[in-house]
C-alpha positions in Angstrom: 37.7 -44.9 -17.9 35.8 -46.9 -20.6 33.1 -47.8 -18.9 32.7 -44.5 -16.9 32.6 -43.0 -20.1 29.5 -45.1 -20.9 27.8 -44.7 -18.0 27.8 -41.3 -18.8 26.7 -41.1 -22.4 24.1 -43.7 -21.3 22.7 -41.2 -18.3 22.9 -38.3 -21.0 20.9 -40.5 -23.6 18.5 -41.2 -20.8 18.1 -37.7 -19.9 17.2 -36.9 -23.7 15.1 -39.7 -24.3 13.2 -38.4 -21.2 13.5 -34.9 -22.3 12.0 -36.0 -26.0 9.3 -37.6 -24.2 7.9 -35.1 -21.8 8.1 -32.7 -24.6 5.6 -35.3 -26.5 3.4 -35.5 -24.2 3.4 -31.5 -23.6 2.3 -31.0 -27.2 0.0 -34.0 -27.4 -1.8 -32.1 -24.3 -1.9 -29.1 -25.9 -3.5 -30.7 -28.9 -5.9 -32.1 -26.8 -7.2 -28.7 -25.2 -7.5 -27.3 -28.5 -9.8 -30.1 -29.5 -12.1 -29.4 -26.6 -11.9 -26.1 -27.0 -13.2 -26.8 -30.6 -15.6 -29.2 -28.8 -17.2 -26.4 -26.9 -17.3 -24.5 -29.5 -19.8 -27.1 -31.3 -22.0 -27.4 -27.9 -22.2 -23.6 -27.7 -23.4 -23.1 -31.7 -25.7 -26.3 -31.0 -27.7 -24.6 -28.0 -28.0 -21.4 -29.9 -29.3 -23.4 -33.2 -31.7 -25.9 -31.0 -33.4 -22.5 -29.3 -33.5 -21.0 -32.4 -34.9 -23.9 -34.2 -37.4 -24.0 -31.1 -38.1 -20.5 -31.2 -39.2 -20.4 -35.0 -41.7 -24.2 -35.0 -42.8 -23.2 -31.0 -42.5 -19.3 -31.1 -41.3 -17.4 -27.9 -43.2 -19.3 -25.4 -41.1 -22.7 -26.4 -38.3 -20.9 -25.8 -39.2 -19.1 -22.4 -40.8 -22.6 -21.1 -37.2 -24.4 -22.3 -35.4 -21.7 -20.7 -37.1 -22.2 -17.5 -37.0 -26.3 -17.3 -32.8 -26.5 -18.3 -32.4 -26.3 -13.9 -34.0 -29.8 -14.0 -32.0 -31.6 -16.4 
C-alpha cells in the first residue's frame, strides 16, 4: 500500500509541477506579445515622425517621392 501510495502522490506532484509550468510559459508568452505589440507601436510613431521630419527639411515632394520608392525596399 506504501509504495502505491507514493506512486500516486509522485504522479500528482508531476501533474502540478507540469501544470505550474505550462501556466509559466502561458504568461511568459503573453508578456511577450505585449512587448511586440509595444514594439509596433514604436515602428508605427517612427514612420509617422521620419515622413514628417521629411516632409518639413524636403517639403511635399520628399514625401510623395518616398511614398512612391517604399515598393522597392
Amino acid at each position: 500500500m506504501s509504495d502505491e501510495t507514493a506512486i500516486e502522490e509522485s504522479a500528482a506532484a508531476r501533474a502540478t509541477r507540469t501544470a505550474r509550468f505550462a501556466e509559466w510559459l502561458m504568461r511568459r508568452e503573453e508578456q511577450r506579445q505585449e512587448k511586440e505589440t509595444n514594439l509596433e507601436g514604436l515602428v508605427r510613431l517612427n514612420v509617422l515622425v521620419s515622413f514628417l521630419t521629411l516632409g518639413l527639411v524636403g517639403g511635399f515632394e520628399a514625401v510623395r517621392v518616398a511614398i512612391e520608392l517604399i515598393p522597392y525596399f
